[in-house]
SEVEXKE-776097 format. One line per 10 residues: number of its first residue (from 1); their letters; for each residue z, x, y of C-alpha. Coordinates in Angstrom, 3 decimals. Layout:
NUM> A> Z,X,Y  ... $
//
This chain:
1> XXXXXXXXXX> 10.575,3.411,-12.893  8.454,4.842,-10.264  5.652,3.146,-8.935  2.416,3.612,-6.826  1.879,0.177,-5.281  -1.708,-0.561,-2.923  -1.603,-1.930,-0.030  -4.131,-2.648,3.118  -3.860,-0.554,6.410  -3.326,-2.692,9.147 $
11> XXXXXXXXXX> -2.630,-0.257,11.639  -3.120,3.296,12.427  -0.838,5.800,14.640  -1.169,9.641,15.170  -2.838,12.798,13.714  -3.178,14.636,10.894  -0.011,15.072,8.609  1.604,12.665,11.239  -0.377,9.616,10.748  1.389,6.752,9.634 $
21> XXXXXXXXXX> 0.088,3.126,9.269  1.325,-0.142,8.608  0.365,-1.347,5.485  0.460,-4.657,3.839  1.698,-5.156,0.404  1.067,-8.770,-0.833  2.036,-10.034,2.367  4.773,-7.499,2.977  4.299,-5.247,5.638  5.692,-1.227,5.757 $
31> XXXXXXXXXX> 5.186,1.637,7.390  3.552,4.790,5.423  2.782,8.133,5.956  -1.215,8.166,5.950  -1.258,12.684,6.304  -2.135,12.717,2.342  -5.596,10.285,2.845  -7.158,11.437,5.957  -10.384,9.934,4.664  -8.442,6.568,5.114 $
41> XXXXXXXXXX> -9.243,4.248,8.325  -7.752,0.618,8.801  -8.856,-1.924,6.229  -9.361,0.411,3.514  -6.476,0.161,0.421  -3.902,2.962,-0.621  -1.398,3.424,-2.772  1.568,4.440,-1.201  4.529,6.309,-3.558  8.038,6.759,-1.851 $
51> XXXXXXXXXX> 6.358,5.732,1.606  3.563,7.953,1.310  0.162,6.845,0.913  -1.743,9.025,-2.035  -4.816,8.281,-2.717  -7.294,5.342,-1.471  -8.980,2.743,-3.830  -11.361,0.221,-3.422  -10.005,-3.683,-2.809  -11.293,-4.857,-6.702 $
61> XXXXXXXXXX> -9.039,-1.927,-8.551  -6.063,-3.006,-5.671  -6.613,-6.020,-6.956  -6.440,-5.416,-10.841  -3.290,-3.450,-10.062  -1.370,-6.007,-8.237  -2.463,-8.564,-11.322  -0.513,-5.783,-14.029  2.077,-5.297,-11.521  2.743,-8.902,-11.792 $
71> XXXXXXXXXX> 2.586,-9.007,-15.599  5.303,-6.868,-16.134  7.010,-7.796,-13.298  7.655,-5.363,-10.965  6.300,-6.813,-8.153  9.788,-8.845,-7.920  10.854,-6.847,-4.237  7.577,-7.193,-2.565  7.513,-11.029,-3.717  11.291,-12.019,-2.478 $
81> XXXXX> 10.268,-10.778,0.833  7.480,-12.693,1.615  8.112,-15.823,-0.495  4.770,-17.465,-0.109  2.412,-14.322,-1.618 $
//
């Protein structure tokens, strides 16, 4: 299965359709292409498909994501590297 998965911007980097971030996912931190959410600025939440991010949402619906993730557990990768999230 395919899955969108939020995660906060930590850092920015370049322009346009060549701005990637560093995002944090639970405690895990990747790099994603930011060119689809311009509207997005560091400390705001995205979720990021395949390493791009695709749309923004706010922190509480991040949240409520992360909790379903969880449920059905798929949330398994992001968990095994960083242990303590």
């Amino acid at each position: 299965m395919c899955l969108g998965v939020p995660g906060r911007i930590e850092t920015i980097q370049g322009d346009g359709l060549l701005r990637v971030g560093k995002v944090t996912f639970g405690g895990a931190v990747k790099e994603a292409h930011l060119g689809y959410v311009p509207e997005a600025i560091v400390g705001d939440y995205v979720i990021v498909h395949a390493g791009f991010a695709i749309s923004t949402v706010d922190e509480d619906e991040a949240a409520r994501i992360f909790d379903y993730l969880r449920q059905i557990g798929e949330l398994a990768e992001l968990e095994e590297a960083n242990p303590s999230a």
